[in-house]
C-alpha positions as CSV (number, residue, x, y, z in Angstrom):
1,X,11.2,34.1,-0.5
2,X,12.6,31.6,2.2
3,X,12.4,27.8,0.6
4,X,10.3,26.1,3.5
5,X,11.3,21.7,3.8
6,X,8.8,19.4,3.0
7,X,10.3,16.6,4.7
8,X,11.0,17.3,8.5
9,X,11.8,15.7,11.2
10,X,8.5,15.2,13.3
11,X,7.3,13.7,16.6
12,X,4.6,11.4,14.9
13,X,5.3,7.6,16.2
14,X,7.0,5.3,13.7
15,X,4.9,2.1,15.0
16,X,1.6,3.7,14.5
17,X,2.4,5.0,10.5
18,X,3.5,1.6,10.1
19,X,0.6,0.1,11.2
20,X,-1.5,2.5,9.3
21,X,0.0,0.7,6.3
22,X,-2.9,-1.0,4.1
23,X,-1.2,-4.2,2.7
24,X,-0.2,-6.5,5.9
25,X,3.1,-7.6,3.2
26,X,3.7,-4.1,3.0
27,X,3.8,-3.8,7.2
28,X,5.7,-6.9,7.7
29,X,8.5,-5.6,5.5
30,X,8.2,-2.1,6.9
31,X,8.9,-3.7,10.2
32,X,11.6,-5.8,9.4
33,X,13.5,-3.0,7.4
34,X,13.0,-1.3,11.7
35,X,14.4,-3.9,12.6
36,X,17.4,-3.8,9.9
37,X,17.7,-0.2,9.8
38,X,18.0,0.0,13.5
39,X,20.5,-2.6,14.1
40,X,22.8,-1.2,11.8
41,X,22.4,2.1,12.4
42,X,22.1,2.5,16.1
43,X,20.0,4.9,15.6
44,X,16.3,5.3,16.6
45,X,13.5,5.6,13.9
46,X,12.0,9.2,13.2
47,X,9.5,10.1,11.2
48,X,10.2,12.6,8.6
49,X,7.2,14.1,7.0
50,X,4.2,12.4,7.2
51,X,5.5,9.1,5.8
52,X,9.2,8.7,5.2
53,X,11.1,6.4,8.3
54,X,14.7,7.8,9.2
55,X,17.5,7.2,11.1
56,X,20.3,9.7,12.6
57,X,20.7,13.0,10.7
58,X,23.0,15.2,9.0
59,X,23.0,19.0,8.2
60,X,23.7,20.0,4.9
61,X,24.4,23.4,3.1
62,X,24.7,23.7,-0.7
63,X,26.5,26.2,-2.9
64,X,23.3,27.8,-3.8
65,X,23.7,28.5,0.2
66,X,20.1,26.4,0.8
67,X,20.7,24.4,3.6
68,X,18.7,21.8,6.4
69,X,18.7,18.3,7.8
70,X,18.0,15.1,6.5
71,X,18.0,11.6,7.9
72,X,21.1,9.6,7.2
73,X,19.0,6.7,5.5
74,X,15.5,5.6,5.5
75,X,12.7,4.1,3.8
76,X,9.2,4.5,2.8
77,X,6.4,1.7,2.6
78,X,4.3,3.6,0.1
79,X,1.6,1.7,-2.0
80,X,3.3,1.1,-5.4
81,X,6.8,-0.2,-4.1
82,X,9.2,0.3,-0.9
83,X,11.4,3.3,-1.3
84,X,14.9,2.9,0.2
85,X,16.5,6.1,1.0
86,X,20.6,6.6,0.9
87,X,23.2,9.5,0.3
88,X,22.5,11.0,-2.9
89,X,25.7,11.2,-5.5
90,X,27.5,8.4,-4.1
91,X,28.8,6.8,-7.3
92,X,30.8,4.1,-4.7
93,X,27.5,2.3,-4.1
94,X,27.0,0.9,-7.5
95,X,28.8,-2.3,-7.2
96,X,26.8,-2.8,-4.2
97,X,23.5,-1.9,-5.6
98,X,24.3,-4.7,-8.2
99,X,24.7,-6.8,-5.7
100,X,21.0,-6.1,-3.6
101,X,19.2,-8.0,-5.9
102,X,15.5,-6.6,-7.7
103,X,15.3,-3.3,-7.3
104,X,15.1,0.2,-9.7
105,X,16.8,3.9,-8.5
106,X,16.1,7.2,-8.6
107,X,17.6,10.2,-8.1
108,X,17.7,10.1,-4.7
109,X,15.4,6.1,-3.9
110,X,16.4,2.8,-4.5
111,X,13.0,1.2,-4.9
112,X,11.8,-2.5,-4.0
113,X,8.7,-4.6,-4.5
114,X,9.2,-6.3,-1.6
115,X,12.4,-7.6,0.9
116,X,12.1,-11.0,-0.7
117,X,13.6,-10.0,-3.5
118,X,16.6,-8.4,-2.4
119,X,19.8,-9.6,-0.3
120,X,19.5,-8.1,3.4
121,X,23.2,-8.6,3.6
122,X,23.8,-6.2,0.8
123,X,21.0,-4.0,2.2
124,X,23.0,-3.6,5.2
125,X,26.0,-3.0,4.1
126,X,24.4,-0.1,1.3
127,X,22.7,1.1,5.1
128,X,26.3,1.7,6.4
129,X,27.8,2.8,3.0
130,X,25.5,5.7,3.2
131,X,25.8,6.6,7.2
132,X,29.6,6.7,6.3
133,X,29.6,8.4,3.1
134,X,27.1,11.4,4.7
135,X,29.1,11.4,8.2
136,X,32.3,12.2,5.9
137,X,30.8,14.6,4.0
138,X,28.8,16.6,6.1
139,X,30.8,16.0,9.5
């Protein structure tokens, strides 16, 4: 049986989930990480599944021979906290994440309460950590 992705890229508009966000907090940072996101990037936004914001993409394969595309970093303004997404297994990001400021991770998330609590500096420089780190490996 073929493993079918979850989270793909779609032609749903970025503005419109972003407005569809209940808290107004929650929006203002969503728009502000667009902003961030995008001027460090270069790339446009993308939605990827119904509520994951991305930006450029990569194609991976793994040894199990499962492969597909991914954004190169994004985030998420769900209800509980903003997810912030980067490369995954990247062990050179720690001394930056210790750097960002209030935040917990995840496997594959670094997760915020709100912008205001972390350094956009840092955020930006973890935003081009990653695009480097995934264009490297995957190039």
């Amino acid at each position: 049986m073929a493993y079918e992705l979850k989270t793909t890229e779609t032609d749903a508009d970025v503005v419109e989930f972003i407005e569809s966000v209940e808290s107004g907090k929650k929006r203002e940072d969503a728009y502000r990480l667009l902003d961030i996101f995008t001027e460090t990037t270069g790339f446009e936004a993308k939605m990827w599944g119904p509520s994951i914001i991305g930006f450029g993409k990569y194609h991976y394969t793994y040894e199990t021979g499962h492969e597909g595309d991914a954004p190169l970093v994004g985030f998420s303004p769900r209800k509980a906290k903003i997810s912030l997404y980067f490369a995954t297994g990247d062990e050179s990001r720690v001394p930056l994440l210790e750097r960002l400021g209030k935040h917990t991770t995840g496997k594959a998330c670094v997760y915020v309460n709100n912008l205001a609590d972390i350094d956009e500096e840092v955020l930006r420089q973890l935003i081009d950590h990653s695009v480097r780190y995934l264009q490297s490996r995957y190039s």
